[in-house]
Phi, psi and omega in degrees: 000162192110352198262262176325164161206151205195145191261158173220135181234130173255105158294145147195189220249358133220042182198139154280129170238141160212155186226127176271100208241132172318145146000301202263028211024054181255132165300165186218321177189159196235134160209123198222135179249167195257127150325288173059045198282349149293044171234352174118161172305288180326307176316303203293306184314301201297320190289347166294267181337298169356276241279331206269292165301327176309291167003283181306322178295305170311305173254040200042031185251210158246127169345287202282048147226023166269168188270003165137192206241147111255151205244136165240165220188131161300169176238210343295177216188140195238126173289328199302307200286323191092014192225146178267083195324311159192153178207105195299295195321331194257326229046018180277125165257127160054018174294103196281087200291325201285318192278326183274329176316298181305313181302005177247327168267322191080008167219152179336155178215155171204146189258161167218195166253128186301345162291309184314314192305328194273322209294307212269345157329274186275015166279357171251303170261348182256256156330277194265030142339101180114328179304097183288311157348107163206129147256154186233138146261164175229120154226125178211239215272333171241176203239136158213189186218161188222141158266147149205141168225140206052038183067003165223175199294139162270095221263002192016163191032287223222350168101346169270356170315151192076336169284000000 
C-alpha cells in the first residue's frame, strides 16, 4: 500500500477540509480551512487549490503526480458535467468545479455529492460495511441524504436522489 496518492476535498458550507490520502485510504496528511463562501466563488476556489497544495507539500508529492483529486460538494450537483448546479449556503450557479481543478492541477478530478459520498464511505468502510443497502442522512450546515443501492450511489433521474 501506498503507492499512489490522490487528494479528497470536502467542500461545505462552512469549511474545506482536504486530505492527501494513500492506495489503502490512510490519510497521510490535512489540511482545513474556513469557507468564507460570501467572499465569492473565486475566493472558495483559491482557498480549495490552497488547501490542495499544502497537502501535497505537506506530503511531498507534486499536484501532477497525483493520482486525481475528488471533490465533494452539497448539491444539487450533475457528476456527469462536473458543475455544481446549485447550492444555496455557497451561493453557487452552475459552477463547473471539475473543469477548473483540472485546468489547475492537470489530473482527473471527480465531483460528488457530499451526502452520496459519506452514504458509500460508510457502505464501504464504515457503519454499514458488508451492506449493499445504505441511506446517509447529513445535518450539517444544509440537510441532504445519500443512497446507495447494491454497493453502488443512487443517483435516480435527474442525478438528484436524496436531495
Amino acid at each position: 500500500m501506498g503507492g499512489r496518492r490522490c487528494v479528497s476535498v470536502d467542500l461545505g458550507g462552512t469549511k474545506i477540509s482536504a486530505a492527501l490520502v494513500d492506495d489503502g485510504y490512510a490519510m497521510l496528511t490535512d489540511c482545513n480551512v474556513a469557507t468564507n463562501a460570501k467572499e465569492g466563488v473565486d475566493a472558495v476556489i483559491g482557498r480549495i487549490n490552497a488547501c490542495i497544495r499544502k497537502v501535497c507539500d505537506d506530503g511531498g508529492v507534486k499536484a501532477s503526480d497525483l493520482c486525481g483529486i475528488g471533490i465533494c460538494s452539497p448539491g444539487p450537483l450533475s457528476v456527469r458535467t462536473g458543475t455544481v448546479t446549485y447550492v444555496a449556503t455557497l451561493g453557487w450557479y452552475g459552477v463547473p468545479i471539475k473543469a477548473i481543478l483540472e485546468g489547475e492541477f492537470g489530473v482527473p478530478v471527480s465531483l460528488e455529492n457530499d451526502a452520496n459520498a459519506a452514504a458509500l464511505g460508510e457502505a464501504l468502510m464504515g457503519a454499514g460495511k458488508g451492506m449493499e443497502n445504505v441511506v446517509y442522512i447529513t445535518l450539517s450546515t444544509g440537510i441532504g441524504s445519500g443512497i446507495v443501492i447494491g454497493g453502488k450511489v443512487y443517483y435516480g433521474k435527474n442525478e438528484a436522489a436524496g436531495e
